[in-house]
DRENKESE-393719 format. One record per residue (C-alpha): residue number from 1; residue in three letters; x, y, z. Coordinates in steps of 0.02 Angstrom, whole numbers, padded with zeros to 5 digits. Example, Ala and Ser with C-alpha at 12.3 -4.5 7.8 and 13.67 -1.06 7.14 Angstrom:
(milum 1, ALA, (00615, -00225, 00390))
(milum 2, SER, (00684, -00053, 00357))
% end
This chain:
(milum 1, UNK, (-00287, 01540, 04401))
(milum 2, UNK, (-00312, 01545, 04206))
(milum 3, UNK, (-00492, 01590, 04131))
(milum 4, UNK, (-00526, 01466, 03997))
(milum 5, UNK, (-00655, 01441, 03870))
(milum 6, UNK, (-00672, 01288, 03794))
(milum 7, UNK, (-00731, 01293, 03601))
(milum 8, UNK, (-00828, 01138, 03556))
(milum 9, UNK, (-00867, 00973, 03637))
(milum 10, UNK, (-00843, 00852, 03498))
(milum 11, UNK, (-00718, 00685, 03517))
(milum 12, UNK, (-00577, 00786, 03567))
(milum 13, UNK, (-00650, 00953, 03647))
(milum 14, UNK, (-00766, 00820, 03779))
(milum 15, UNK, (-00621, 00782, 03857))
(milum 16, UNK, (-00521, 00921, 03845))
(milum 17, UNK, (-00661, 01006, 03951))
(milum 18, UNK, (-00666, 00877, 04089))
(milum 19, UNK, (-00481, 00926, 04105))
(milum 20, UNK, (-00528, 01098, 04124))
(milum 21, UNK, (-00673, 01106, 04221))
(milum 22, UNK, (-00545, 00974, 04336))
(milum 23, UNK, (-00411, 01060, 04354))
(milum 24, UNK, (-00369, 01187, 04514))
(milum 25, UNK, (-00261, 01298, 04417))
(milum 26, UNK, (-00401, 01319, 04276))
(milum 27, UNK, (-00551, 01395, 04280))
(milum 28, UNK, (-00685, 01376, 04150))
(milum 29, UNK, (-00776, 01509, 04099))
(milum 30, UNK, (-00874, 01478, 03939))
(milum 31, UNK, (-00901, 01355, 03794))
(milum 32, UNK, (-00923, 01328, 03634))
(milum 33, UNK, (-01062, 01236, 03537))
(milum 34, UNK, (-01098, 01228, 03368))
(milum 35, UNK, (-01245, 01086, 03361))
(milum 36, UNK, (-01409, 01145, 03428))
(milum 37, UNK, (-01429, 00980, 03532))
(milum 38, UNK, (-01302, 01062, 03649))
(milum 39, UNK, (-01326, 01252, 03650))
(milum 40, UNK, (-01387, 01301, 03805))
(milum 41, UNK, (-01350, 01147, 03925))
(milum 42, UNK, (-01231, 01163, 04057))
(milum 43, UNK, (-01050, 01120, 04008))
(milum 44, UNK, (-01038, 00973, 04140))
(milum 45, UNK, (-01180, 00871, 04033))
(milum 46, UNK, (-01098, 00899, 03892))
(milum 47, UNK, (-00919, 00799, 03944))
(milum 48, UNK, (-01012, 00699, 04066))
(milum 49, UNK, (-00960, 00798, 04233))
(milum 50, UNK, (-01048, 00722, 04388))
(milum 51, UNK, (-01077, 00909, 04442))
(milum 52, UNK, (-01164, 01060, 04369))
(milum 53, UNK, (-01037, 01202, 04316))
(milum 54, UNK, (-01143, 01341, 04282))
(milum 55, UNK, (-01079, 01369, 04134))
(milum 56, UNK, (-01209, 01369, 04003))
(milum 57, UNK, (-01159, 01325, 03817))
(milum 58, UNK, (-01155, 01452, 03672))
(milum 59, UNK, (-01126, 01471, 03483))
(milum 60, UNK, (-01090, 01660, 03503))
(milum 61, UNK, (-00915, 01689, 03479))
(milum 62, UNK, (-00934, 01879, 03527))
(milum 63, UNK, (-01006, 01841, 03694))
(milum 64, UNK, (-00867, 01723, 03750))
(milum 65, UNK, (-00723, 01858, 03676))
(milum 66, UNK, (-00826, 01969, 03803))
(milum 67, UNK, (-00797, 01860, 03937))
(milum 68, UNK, (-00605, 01910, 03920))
(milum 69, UNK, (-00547, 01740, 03972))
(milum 70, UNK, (-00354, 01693, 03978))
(milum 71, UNK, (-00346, 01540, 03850))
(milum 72, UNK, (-00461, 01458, 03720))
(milum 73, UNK, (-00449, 01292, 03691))
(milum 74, UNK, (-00507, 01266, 03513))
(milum 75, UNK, (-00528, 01081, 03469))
(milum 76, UNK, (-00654, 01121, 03334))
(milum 77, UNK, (-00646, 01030, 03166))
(milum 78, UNK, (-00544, 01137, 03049))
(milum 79, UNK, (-00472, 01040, 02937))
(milum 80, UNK, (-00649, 01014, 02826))
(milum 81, UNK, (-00656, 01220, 02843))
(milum 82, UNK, (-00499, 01292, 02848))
(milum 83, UNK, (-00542, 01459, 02784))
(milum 84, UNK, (-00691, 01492, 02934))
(milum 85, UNK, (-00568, 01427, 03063))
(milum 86, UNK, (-00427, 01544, 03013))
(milum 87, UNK, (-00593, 01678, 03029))
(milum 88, UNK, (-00604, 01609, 03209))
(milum 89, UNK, (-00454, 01570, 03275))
(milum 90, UNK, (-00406, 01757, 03206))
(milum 91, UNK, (-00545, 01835, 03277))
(milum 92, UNK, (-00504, 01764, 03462))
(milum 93, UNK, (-00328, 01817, 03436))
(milum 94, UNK, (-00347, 01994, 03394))
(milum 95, UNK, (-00460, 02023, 03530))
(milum 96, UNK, (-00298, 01986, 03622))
(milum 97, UNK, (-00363, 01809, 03700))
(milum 98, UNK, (-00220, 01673, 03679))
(milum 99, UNK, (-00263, 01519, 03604))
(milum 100, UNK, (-00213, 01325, 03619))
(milum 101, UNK, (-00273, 01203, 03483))
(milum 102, UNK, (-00271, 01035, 03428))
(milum 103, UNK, (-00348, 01050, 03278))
(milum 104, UNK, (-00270, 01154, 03112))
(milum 105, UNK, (-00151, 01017, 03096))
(milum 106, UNK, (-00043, 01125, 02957))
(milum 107, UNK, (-00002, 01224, 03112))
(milum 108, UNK, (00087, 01083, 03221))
(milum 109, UNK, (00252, 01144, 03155))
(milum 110, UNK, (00206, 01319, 03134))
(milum 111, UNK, (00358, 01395, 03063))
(milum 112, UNK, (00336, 01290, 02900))
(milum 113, UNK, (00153, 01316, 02875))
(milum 114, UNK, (00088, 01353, 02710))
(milum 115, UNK, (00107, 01565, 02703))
(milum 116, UNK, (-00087, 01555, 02686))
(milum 117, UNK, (-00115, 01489, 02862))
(milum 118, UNK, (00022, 01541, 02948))
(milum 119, UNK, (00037, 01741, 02909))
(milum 120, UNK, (-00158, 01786, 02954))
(milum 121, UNK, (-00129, 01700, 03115))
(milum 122, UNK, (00039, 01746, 03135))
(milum 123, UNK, (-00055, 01969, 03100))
(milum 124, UNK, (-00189, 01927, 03230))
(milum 125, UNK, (-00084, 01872, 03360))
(milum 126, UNK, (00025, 02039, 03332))
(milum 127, UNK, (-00141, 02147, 03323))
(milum 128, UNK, (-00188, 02076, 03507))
(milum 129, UNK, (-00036, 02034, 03577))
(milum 130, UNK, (-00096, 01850, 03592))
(milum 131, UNK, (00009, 01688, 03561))
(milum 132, UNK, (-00059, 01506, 03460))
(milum 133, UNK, (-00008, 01349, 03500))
(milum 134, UNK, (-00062, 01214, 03387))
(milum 135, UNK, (-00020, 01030, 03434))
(milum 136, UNK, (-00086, 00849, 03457))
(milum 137, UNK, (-00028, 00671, 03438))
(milum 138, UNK, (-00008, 00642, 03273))
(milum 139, UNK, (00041, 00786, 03203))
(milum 140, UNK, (00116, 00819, 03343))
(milum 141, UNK, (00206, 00714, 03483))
(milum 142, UNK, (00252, 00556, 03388))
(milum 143, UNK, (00329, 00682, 03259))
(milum 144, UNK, (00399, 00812, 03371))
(milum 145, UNK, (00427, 00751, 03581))
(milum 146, UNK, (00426, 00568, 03551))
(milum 147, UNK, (00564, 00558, 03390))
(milum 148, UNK, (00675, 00718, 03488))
(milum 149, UNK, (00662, 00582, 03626))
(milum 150, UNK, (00711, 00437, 03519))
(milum 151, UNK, (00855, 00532, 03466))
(milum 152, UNK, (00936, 00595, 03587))
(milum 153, UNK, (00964, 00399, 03645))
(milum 154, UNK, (01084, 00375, 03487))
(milum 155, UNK, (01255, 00454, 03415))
(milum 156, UNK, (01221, 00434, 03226))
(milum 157, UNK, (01055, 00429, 03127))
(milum 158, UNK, (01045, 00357, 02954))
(milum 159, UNK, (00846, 00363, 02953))
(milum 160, UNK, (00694, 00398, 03061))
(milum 161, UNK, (00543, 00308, 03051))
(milum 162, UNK, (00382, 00390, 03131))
(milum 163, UNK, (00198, 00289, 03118))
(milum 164, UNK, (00035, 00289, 03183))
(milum 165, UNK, (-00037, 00124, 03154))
(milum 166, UNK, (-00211, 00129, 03238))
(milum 167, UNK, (-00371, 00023, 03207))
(milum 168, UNK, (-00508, 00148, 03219))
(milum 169, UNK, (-00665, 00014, 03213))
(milum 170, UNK, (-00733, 00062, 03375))
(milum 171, UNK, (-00699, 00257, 03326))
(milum 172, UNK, (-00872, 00324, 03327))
(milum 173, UNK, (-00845, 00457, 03169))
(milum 174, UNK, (-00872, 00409, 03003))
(milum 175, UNK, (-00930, 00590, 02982))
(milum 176, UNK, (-00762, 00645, 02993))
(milum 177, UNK, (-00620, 00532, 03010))
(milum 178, UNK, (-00719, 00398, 02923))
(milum 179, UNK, (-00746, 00504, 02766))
(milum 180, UNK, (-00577, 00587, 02748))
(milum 181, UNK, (-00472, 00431, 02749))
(milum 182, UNK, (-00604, 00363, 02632))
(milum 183, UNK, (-00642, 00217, 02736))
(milum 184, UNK, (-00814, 00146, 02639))
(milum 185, UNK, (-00772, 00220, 02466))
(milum 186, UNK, (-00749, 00099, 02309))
(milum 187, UNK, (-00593, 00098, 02194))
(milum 188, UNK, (-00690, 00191, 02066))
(milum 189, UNK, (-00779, 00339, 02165))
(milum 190, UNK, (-00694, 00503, 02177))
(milum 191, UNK, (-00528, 00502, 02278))
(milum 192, UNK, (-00546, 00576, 02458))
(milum 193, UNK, (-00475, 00757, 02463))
(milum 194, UNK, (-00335, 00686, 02602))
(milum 195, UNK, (-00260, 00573, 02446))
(milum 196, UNK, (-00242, 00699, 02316))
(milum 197, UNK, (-00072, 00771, 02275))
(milum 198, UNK, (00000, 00887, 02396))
(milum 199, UNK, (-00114, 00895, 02530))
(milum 200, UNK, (-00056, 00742, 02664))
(milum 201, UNK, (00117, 00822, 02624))
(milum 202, UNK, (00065, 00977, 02668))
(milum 203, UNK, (-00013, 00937, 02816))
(milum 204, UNK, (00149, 00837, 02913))
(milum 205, UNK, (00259, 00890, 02760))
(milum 206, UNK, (00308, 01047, 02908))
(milum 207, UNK, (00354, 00931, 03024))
(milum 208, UNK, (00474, 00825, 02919))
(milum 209, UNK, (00542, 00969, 02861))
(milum 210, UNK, (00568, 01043, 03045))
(milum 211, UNK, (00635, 00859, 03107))
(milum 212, UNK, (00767, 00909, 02929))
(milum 213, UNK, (00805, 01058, 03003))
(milum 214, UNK, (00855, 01005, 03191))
(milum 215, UNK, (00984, 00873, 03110))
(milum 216, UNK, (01062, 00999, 03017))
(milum 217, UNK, (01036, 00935, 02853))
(milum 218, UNK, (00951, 01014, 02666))
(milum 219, UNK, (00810, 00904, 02606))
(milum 220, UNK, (00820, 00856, 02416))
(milum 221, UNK, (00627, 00845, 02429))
(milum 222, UNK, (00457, 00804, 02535))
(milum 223, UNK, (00357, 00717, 02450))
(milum 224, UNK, (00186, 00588, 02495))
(milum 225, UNK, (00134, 00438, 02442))
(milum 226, UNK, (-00016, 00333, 02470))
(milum 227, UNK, (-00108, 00144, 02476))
(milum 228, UNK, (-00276, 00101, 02485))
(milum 229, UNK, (-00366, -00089, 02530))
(milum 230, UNK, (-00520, -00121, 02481))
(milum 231, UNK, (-00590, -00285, 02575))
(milum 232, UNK, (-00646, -00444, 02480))
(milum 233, UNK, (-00782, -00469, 02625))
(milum 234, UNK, (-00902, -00349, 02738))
(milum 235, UNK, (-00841, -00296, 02876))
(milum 236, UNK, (-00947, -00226, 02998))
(milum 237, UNK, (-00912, -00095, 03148))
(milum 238, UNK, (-00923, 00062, 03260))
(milum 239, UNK, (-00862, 00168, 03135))
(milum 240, UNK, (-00979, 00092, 02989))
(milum 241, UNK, (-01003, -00050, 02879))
(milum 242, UNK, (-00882, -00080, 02749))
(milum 243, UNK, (-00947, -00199, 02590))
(milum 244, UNK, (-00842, -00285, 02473))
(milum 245, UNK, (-00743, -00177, 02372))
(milum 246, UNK, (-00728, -00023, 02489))
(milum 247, UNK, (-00594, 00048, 02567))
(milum 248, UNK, (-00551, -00028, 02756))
(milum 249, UNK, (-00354, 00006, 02765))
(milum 250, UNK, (-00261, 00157, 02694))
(milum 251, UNK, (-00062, 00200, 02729))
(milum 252, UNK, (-00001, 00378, 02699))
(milum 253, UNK, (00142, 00458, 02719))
(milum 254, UNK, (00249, 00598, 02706))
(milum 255, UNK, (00441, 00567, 02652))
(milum 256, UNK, (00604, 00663, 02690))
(milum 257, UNK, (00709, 00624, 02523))
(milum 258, UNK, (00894, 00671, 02542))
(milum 259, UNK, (01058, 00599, 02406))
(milum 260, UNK, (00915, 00512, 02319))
(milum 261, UNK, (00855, 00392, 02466))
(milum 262, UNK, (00711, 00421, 02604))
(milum 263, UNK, (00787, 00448, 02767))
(milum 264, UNK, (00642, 00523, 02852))
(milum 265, UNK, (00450, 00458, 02835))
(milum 266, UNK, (00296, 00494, 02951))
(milum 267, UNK, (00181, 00361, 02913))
(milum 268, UNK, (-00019, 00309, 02942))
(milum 269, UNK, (-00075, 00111, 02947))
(milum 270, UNK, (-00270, 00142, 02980))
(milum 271, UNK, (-00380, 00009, 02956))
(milum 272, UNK, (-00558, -00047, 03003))
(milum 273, UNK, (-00541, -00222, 03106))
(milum 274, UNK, (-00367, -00343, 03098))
(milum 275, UNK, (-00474, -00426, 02953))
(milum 276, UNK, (-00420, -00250, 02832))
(milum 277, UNK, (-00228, -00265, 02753))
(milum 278, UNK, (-00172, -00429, 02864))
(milum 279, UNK, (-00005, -00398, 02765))
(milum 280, UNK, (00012, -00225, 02823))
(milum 281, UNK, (00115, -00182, 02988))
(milum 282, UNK, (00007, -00213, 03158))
(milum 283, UNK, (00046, -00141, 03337))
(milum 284, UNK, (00128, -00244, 03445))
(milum 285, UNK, (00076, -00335, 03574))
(milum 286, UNK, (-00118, -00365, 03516))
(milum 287, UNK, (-00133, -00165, 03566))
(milum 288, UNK, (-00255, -00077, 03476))
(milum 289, UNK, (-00136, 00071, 03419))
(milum 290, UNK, (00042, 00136, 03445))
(milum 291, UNK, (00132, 00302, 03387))
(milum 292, UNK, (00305, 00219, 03368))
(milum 293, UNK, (00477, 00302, 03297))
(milum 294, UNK, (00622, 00202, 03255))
(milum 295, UNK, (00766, 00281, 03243))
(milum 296, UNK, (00906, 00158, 03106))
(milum 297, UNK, (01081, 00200, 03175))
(milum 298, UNK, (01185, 00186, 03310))
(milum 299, UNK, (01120, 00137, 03422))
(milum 300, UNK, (00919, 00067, 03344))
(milum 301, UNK, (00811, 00134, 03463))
(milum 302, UNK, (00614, 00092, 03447))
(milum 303, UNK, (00502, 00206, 03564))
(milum 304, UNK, (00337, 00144, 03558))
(milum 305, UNK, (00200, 00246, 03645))
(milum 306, UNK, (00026, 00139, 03698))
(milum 307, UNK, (-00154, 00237, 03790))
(milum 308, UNK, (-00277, 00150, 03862))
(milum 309, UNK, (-00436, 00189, 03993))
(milum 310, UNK, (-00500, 00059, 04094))
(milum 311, UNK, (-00679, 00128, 04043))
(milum 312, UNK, (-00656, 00191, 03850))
(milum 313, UNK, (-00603, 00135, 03668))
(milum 314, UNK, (-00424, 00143, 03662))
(milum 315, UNK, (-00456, 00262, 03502))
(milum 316, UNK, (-00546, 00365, 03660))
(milum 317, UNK, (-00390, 00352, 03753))
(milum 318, UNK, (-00294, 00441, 03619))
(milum 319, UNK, (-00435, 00591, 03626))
(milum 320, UNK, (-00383, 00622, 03804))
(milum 321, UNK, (-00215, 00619, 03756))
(milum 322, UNK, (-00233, 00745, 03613))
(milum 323, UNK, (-00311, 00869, 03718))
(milum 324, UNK, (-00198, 00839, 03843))
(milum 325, UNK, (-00055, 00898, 03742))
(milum 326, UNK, (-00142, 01086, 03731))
(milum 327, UNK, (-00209, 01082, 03898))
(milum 328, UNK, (-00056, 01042, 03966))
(milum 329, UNK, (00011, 01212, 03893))
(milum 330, UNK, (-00106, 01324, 03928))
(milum 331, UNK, (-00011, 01394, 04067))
(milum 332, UNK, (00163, 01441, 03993))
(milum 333, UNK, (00072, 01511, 03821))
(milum 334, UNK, (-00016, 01635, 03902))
(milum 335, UNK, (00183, 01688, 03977))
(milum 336, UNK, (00230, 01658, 03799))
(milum 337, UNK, (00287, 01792, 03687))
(milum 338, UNK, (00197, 01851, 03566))
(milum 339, UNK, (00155, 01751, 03411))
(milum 340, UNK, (00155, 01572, 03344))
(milum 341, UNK, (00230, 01448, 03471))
(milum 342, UNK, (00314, 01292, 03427))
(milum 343, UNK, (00323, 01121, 03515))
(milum 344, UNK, (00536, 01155, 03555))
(milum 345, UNK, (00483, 01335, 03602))
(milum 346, UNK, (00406, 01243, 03772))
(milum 347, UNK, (00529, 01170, 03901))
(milum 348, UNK, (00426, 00997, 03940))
(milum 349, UNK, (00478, 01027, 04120))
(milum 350, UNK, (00329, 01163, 04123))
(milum 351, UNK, (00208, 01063, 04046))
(milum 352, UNK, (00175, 00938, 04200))
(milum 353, UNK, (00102, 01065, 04338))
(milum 354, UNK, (-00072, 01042, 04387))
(milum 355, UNK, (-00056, 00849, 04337))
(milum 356, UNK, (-00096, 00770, 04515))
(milum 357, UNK, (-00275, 00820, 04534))
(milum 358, UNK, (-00330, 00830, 04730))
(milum 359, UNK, (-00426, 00671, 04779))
(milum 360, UNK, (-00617, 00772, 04798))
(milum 361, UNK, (-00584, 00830, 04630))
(milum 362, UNK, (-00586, 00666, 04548))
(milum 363, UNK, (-00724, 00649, 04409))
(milum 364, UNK, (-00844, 00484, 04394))
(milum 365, UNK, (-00780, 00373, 04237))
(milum 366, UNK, (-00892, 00415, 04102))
(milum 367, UNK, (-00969, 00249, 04037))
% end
């Protein structure tokens, strides 16, 4: 059985506890809390567990490296403070703990990180013998499992086509997700930090480049571009209320350029209710969301990949998912080697066990 601390308990790290504190295979020993509204309460209130854990809450980082767990699942925001994550997540390493993460998105295809992510990481996990493993949805499996799955269907590939095209309206975090894709922001305010040059291509720039790589073939360039729509009308939702002339749809992507055409793009549709970008592409189906990759050659193949919950937002859904994909893993990267482990590094075969949870095991729905 693995020893696992969980560190934080926001839209992703909830759920990714529930799995934890679920799980026979896992047990949890500690947790992470940053706001003071949860330090100190028992982890099962805190991802809406129908049973006490014992395991009381904590912002001291010292205490839970003294708890010498197996795994930390780190699901805290990192992207808004990269530098104090790296301080973390290096921290935790060194001390010889391994670590599995959704957030640090940079890190989803670690071998083409930025140097000044990847090497501090890449010296704490040699100073404690530890392995990282950074992944998610998106970065992560619609650029990485889903597209290798998409391709191994067909015998020649002229272009690859990877999107998430969500509606996030009921997505309960303007704080976050709301104010770094700008959603609420006129034309003439200050451009969100995600939109200026380089940084969406340096954040799934690393997994183009990787996808490059695995066919065999030298970029000419990576390169981003973006598209904001700002609504005529108010629109009002979960997330917040947009007024006329604020953002409510952006598309981003990241673009493989090779013999002067684009043959591989990871793309974002987000929007704030159907009423934002009408023109723009929708998921099919009246669905909420998909992470779909088309792959333009012979054969076309289309994958597209829908989560729902028969209790929670869709946009919920693809929470669980997320920390599903670390969770999942926490098992083979503490067998890992040492050092920064990639998505292909992990045969999917070994990512399944502890899946079937026993019947008395079997959490309430959280409503």
């Amino acid at each position: 059985m693995r020893r696992v601390v969980q560190f934080s308990t926001g839209n992703v790290g909830r759920h990714s506890l529930r799995a934890i504190i679920g799980r026979s295979d896992l047990e949890l020993v500690g947790v992470h809390a940053s706001g003071p509204s949860k330090i100190g309460r028992d982890a099962a209130e805190l991802c809406d567990w129908n049973e006490p854990t014992g395991v009381i809450a904590t912002d001291d980082v010292d205490a839970l490296i003294a708890l010498r767990p197996d795994c930390v699942v780190y699901t805290a925001l990192a992207e808004t403070r990269p530098m104090e994550a790296i301080e973390e997540l290096s921290k935790i390493l060194a001390a010889g703990i391994d670590v599995v993460g959704t957030s640090f998105v940079w890190m989803a295809a670690p071998r083409y990180a930025g140097d000044w992510v990847r090497e501090p990481l890449e010296k704490a996990c040699a100073a404690g013998g530890s392995s990282l493993y950074i992944n998610g949805i998106d970065p992560g499996y619609s650029g990485d499992t889903l597209v290798h799955t998409a391709l191994s269907l067909a015998t020649r590939v002229a272009t690859i086509t990877v999107q998430e095209i969500f509606d996030y309206a009921n997505y309960d975090d303007a704080e976050y997700t709301g104010a770094a894709m700008g959603f609420g922001v006129s034309e003439d305010d200050e451009l969100p930090p995600l939109y200026l040059p380089g940084v969406v291509e340096s954040m799934w720039g690393g997994q183009v480049r990787s996808l490059a790589d695995g066919l065999g073939i030298t970029l000419d360039e990576v390169r981003q571009r973006t598209e904001r729509w700002f609504t005529p009308e108010r629109i009002d939702c979960t997330m917040m209320t947009v007024h006329p002339g604020q953002m409510a749809a952006v598309r981003f992507a990241t673009e493989g350029v090779l013999d002067g055409r684009v043959v591989i793009t990871l793309e974002h549709v987000n929007r704030l209710t159907a009423a934002a970008a009408p023109e723009w592409d929708f998921p099919p189906d009246g669905h909420v969301g998909v992470h779909r990759v088309v792959i333009d050659g012979d054969p076309r193949v289309e994958v597209n990949t829908h989560v729902s919950h028969p209790v929670l937002d869709p946009t919920d859904a693809g929470c669980i998912s997320t920390a599903a994909r670390v969770v999942n893993a926490i098992d083979w990267v503490c067998d890992a080697p040492v050092g920064l482990v990639a998505v292909e590094d992990i045969p999917q075969a070994a990512i399944i066990k502890g899946l079937m949870w026993a019947p008395d095991r079997e959490p309430q729905l959280p409503v």
